[in-house]
MIDOSE-1310 file (N, C-alpha, C; in nm, 2 decimals, decimal comma, always signed):
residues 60
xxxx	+4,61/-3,85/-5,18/+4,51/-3,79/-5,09/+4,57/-3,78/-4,96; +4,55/-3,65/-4,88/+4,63/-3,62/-4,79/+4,56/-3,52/-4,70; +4,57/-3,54/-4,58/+4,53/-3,39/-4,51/+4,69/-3,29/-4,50; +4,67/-3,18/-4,52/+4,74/-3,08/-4,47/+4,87/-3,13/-4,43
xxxx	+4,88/-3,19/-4,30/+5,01/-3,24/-4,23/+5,03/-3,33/-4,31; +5,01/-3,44/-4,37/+5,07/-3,54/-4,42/+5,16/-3,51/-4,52; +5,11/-3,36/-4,59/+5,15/-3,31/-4,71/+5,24/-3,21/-4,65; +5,23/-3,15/-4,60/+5,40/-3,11/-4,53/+5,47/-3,21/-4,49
xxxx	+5,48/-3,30/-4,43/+5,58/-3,41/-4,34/+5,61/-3,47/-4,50; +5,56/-3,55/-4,59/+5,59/-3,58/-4,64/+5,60/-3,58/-4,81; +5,66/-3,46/-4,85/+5,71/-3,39/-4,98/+5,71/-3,46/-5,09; +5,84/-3,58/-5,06/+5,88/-3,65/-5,17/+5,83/-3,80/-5,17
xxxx	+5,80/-3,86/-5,29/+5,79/-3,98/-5,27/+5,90/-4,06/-5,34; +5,95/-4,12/-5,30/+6,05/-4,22/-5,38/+5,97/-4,31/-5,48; +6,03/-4,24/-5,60/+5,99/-4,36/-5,72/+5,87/-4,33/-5,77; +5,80/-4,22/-5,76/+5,70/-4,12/-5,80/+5,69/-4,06/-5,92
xxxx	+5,63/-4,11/-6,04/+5,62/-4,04/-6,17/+5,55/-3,92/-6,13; +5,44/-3,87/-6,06/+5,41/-3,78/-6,05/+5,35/-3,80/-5,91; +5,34/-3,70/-5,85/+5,28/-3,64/-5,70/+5,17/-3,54/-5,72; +5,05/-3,58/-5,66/+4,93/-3,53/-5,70/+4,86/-3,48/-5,55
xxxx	+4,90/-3,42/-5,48/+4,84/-3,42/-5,35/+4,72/-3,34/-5,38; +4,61/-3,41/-5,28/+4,44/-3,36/-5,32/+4,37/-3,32/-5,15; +4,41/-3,25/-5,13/+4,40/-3,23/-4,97/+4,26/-3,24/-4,94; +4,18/-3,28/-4,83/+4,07/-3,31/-4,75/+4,10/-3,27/-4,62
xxxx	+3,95/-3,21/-4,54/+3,93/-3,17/-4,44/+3,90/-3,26/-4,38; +4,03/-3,30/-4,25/+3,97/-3,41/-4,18/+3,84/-3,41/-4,13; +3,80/-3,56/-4,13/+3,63/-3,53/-4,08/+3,61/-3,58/-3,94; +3,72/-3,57/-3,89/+3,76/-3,60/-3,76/+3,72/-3,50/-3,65
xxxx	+3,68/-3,32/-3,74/+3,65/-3,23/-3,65/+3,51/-3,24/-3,62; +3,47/-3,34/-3,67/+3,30/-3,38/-3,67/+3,27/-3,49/-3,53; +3,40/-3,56/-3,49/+3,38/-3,68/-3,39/+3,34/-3,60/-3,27; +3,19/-3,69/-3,25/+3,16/-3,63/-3,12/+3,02/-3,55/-3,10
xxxx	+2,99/-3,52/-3,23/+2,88/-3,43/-3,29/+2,77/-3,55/-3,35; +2,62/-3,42/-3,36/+2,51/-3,53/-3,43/+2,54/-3,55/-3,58; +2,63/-3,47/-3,61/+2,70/-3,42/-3,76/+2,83/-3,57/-3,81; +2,88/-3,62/-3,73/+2,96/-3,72/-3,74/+2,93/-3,83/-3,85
xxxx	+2,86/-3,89/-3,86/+2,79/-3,98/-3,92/+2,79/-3,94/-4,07; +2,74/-3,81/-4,08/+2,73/-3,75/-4,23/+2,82/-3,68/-4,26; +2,93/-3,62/-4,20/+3,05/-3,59/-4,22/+3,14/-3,65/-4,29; +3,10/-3,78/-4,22/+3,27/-3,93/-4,26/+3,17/-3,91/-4,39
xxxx	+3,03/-4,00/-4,47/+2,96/-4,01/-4,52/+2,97/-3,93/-4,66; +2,99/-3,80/-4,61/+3,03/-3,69/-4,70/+3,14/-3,70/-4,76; +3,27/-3,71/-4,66/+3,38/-3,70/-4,71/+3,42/-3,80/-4,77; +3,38/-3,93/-4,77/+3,40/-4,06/-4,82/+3,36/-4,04/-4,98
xxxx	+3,26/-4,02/-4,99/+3,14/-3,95/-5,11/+3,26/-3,86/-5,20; +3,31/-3,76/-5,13/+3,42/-3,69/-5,21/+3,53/-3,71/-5,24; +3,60/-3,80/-5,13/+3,70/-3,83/-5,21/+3,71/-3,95/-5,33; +3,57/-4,07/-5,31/+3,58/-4,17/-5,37/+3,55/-4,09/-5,52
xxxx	+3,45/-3,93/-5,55/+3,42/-3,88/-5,66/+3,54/-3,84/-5,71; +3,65/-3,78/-5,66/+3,73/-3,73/-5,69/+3,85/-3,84/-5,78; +3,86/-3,94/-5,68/+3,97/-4,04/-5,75/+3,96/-4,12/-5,85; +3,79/-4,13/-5,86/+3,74/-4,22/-5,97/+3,74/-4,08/-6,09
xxxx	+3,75/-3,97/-6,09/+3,81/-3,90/-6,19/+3,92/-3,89/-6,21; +4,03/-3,85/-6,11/+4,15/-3,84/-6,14/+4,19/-4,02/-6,20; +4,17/-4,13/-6,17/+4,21/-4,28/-6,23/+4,13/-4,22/-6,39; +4,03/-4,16/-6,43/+3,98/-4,18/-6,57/+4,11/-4,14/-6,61
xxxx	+4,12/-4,03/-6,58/+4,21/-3,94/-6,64/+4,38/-4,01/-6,69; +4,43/-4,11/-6,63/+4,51/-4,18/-6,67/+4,52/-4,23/-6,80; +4,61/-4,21/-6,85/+4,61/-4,26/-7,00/+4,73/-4,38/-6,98; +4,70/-4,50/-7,03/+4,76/-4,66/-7,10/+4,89/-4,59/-7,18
């Protein structure tokens, strides 16, 4: 899980069976706004939906 920059700066991971980058809109463009609150709220919401699928998806 990565914004944009973190996934340019950093390509490779050492010791990585696979690299899965799932990019997110920082919700950082919300700080400052009445929208902030429900932004983080939001984005927390998607990525915890997201990862709790991608972990099913692992197979033993």
């Amino acid at each position: 899980m990565t914004c944009s920059q973190a996934d340019e700066g950093c390509p490779y991971i050492a010791g990585a069976n696979l690299r899965l980058p799932i990019m997110y809109e920082d919700p950082k463009i919300s700080d400052g706004t009445e929208e902030q609150m429900k932004v983080y709220r939001d984005r927390s919401l998607e990525i915890g939906a997201e990862m709790f699928y991608v972990m099913s998806q692992i197979k033993k």
